[in-house]
C-alpha positions as protocol buffer text, in pm:
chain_id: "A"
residue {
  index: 1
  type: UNK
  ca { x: 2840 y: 9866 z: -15193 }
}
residue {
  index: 2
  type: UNK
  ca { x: 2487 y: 9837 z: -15066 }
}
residue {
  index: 3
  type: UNK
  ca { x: 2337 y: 9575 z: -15284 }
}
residue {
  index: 4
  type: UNK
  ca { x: 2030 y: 9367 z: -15189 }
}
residue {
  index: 5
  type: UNK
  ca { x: 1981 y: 9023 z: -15333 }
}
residue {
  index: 6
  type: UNK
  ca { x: 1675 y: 8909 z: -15577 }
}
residue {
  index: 7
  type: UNK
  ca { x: 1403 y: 8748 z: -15396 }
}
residue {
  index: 8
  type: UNK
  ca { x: 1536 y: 8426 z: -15507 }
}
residue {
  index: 9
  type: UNK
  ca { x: 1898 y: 8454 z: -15393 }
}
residue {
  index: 10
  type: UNK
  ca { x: 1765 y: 8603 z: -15063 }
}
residue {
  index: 11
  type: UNK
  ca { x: 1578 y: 8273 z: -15022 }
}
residue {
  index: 12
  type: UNK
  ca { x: 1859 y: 8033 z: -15162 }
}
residue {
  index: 13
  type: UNK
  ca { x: 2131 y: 8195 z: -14915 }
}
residue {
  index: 14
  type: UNK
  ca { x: 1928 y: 8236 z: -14645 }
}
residue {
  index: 15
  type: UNK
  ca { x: 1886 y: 7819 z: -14691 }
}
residue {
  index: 16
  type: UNK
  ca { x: 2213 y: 7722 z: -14850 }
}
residue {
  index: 17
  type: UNK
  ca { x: 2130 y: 7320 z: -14797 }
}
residue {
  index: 18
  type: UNK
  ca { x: 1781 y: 7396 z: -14973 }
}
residue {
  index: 19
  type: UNK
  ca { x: 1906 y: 7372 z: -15332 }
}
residue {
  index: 20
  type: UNK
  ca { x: 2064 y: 7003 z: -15243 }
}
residue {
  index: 21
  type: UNK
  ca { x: 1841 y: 6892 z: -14995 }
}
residue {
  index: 22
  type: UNK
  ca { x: 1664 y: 6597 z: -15252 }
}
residue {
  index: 23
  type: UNK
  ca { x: 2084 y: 6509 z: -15318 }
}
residue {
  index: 24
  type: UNK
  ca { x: 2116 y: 6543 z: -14928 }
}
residue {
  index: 25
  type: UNK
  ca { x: 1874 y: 6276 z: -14880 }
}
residue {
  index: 26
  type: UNK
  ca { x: 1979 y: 6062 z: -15138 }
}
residue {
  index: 27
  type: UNK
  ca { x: 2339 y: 6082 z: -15014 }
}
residue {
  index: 28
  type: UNK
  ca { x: 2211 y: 5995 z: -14652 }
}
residue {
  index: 29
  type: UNK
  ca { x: 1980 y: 5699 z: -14755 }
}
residue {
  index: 30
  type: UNK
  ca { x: 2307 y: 5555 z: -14979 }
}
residue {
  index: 31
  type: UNK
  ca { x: 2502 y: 5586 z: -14641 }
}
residue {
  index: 32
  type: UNK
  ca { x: 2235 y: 5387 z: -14465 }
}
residue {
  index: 33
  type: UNK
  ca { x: 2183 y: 5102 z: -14660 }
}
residue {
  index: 34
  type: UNK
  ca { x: 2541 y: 5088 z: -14703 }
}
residue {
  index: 35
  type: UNK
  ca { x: 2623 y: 5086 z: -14336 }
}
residue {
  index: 36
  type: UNK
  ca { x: 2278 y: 5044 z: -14121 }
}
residue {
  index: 37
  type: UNK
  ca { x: 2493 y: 5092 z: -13791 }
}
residue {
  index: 38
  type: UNK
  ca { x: 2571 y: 5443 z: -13918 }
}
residue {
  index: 39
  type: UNK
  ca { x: 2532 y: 5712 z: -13668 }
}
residue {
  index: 40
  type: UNK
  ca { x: 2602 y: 6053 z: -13844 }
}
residue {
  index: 41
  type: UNK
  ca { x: 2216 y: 6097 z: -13899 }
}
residue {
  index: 42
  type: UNK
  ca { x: 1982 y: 5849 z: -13844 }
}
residue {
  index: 43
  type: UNK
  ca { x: 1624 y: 5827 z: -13962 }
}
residue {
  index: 44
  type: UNK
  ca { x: 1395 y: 6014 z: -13769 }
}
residue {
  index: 45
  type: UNK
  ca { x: 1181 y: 5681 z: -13672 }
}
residue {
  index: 46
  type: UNK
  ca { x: 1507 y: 5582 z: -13471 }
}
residue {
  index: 47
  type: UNK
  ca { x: 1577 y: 5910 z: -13331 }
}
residue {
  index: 48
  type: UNK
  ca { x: 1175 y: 5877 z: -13183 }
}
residue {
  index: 49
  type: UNK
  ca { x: 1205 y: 5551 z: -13104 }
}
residue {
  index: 50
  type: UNK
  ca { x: 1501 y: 5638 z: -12892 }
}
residue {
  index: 51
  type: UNK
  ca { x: 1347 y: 5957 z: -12714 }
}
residue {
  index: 52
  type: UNK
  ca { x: 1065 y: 5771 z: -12610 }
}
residue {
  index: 53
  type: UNK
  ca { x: 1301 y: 5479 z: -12456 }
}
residue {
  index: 54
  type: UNK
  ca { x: 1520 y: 5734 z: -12268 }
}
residue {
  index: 55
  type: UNK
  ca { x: 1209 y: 5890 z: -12161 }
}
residue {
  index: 56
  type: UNK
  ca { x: 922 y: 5601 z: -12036 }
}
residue {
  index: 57
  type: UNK
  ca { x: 1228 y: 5321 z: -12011 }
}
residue {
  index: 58
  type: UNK
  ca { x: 1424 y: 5298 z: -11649 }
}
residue {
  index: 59
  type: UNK
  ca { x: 1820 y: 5268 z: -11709 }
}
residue {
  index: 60
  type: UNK
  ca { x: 1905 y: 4884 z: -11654 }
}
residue {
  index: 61
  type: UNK
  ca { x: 2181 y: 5038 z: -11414 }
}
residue {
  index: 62
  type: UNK
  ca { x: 2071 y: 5343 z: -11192 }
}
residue {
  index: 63
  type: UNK
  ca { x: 1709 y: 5285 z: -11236 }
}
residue {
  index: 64
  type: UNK
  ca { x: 1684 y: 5630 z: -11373 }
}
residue {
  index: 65
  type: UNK
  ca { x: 1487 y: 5736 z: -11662 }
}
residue {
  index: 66
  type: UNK
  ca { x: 1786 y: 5873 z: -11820 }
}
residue {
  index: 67
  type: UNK
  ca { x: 1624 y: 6150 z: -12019 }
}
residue {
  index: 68
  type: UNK
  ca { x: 1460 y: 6283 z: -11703 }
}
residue {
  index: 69
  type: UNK
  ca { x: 1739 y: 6243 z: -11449 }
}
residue {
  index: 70
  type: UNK
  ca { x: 1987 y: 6441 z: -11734 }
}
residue {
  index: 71
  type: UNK
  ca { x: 1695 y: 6753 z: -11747 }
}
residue {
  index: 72
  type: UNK
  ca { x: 1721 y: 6813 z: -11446 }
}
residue {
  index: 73
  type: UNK
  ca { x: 2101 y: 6813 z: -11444 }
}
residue {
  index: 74
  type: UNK
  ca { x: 2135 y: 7049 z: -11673 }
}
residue {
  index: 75
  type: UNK
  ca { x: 1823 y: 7288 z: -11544 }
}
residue {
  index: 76
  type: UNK
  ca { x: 2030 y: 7249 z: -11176 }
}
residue {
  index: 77
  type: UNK
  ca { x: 2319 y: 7360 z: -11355 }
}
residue {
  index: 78
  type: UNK
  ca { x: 2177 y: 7665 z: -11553 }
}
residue {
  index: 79
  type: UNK
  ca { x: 2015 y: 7815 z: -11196 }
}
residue {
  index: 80
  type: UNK
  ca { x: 2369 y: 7780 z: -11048 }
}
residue {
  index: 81
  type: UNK
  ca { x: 2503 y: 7996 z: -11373 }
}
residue {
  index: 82
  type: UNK
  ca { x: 2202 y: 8206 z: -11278 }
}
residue {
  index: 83
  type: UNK
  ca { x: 2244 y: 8265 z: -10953 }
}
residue {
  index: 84
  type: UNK
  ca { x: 2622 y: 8425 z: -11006 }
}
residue {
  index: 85
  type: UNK
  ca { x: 2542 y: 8590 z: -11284 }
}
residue {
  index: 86
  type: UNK
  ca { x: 2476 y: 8922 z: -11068 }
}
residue {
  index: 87
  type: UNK
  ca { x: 2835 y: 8903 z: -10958 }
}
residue {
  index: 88
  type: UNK
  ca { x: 3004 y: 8929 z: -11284 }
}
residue {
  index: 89
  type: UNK
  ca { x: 2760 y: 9181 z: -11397 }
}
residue {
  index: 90
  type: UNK
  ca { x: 2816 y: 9424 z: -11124 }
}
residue {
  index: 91
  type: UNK
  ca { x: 3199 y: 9381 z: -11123 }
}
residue {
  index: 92
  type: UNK
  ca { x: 3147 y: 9401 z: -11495 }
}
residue {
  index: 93
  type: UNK
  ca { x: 2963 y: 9755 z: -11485 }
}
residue {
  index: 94
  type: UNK
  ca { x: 3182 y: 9825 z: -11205 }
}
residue {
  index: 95
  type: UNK
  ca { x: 3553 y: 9805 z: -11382 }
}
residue {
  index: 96
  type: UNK
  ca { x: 3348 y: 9978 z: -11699 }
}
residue {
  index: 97
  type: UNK
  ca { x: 3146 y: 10278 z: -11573 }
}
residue {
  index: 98
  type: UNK
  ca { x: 3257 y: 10420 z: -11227 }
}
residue {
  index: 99
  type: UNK
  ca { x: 3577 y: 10577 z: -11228 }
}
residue {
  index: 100
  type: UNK
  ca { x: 3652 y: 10537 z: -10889 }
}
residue {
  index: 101
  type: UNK
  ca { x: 3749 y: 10136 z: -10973 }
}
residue {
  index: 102
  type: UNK
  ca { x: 4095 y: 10239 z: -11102 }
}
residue {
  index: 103
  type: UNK
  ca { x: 4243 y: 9958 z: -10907 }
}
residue {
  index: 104
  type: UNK
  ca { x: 4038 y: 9668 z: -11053 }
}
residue {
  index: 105
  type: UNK
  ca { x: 4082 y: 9798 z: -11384 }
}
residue {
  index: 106
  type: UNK
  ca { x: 4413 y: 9770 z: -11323 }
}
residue {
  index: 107
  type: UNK
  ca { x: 4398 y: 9406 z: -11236 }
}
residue {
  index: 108
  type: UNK
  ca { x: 4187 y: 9324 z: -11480 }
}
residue {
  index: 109
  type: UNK
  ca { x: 4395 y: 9465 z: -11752 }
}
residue {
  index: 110
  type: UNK
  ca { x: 4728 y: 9250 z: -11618 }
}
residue {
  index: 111
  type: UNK
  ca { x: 4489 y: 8914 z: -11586 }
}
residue {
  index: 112
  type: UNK
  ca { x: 4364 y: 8985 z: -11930 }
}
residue {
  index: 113
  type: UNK
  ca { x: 4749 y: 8967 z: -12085 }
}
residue {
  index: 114
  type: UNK
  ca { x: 4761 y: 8627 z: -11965 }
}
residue {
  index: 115
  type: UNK
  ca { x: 4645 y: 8389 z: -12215 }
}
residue {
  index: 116
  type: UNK
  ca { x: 4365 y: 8154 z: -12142 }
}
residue {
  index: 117
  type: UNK
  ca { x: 4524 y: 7801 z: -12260 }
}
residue {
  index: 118
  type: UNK
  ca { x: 4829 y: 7919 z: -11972 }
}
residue {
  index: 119
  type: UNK
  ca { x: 4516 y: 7947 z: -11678 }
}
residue {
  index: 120
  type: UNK
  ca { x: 4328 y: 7667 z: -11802 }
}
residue {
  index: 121
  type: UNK
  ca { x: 4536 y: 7347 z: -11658 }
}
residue {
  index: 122
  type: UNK
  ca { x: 4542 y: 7605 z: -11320 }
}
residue {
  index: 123
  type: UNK
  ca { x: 4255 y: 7592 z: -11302 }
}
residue {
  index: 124
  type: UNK
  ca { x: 4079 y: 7220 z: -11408 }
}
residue {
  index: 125
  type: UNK
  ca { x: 4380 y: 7181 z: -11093 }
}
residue {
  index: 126
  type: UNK
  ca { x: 4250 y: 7411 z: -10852 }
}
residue {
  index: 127
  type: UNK
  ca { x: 3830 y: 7333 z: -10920 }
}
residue {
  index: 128
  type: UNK
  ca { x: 3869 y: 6983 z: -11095 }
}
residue {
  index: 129
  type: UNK
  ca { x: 3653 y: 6829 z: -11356 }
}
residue {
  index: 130
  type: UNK
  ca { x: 3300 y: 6667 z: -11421 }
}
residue {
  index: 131
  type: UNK
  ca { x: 2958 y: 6760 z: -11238 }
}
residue {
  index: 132
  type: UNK
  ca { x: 3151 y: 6691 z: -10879 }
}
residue {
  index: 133
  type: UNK
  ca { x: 3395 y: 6936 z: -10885 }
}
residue {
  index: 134
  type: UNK
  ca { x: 3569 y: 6980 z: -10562 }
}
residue {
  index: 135
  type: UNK
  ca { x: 3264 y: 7025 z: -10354 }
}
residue {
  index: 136
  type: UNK
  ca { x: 3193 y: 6627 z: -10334 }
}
């Protein structure tokens, strides 16, 4: 059945903490002043606060304004995902469209009976773990 919501509903479940939000705050603020040290969501004040120390404060340690040193981290990592991206899309059309690539669709449908938790340790073995890798 094709049945479209009431403006209302199509508001409420497009929202579904919007009926309980004034509860959801309330809840929150008990779990604050019962336990200031609690991290699940804290005020936005201390979120700021702590943006604007990872940002304009050095580390005590490195030196580093943490903030700044882990943006560019993660930028350096999404080129690297962008620069083989190409590959997996051409072998990807490759296998898929051209019928000549009988062979890799071949090997590609014995890899893909493997299951991925079986690879996995193979390979955290074979490339390692963390930003290093095996190339450090």
């Amino acid at each position: 059945m094709n049945i479209a919501p009431a403006r209302g509903s199509r508001i409420v479940l497009r929202d579904p903490v919007l009926p309980d939000r004034d509860g959801l705050h309330h809840r929150i603020g008990e779990r604050r002043a019962a336990n200031p040290d609690d991290k699940l969501l804290p005020p936005i004040s201390e979120m700021a606060d702590t943006t604007k120390r990872l940002a304009t404060e050095p580390d005590r340690r490195s030196g580093d304004y943490v903030l700044w040193t882990d943006t560019a981290a993660s930028l350096q990592r999404l080129l690297l995902d962008w620069e083989f991206q190409p590959d997996g899309l051409g072998f990807g059309l490759t296998v898929g469209l051209l019928p000549i690539a009988g062979l890799r669709r071949h090997v590609v449908a014995v890899i893909s009976m493997i299951p991925p938790m079986a690879v996995l340790p193979i390979l955290f073995i074979v490339f390692g773990l963390g930003d290093c890798r095996r190339s450090c």
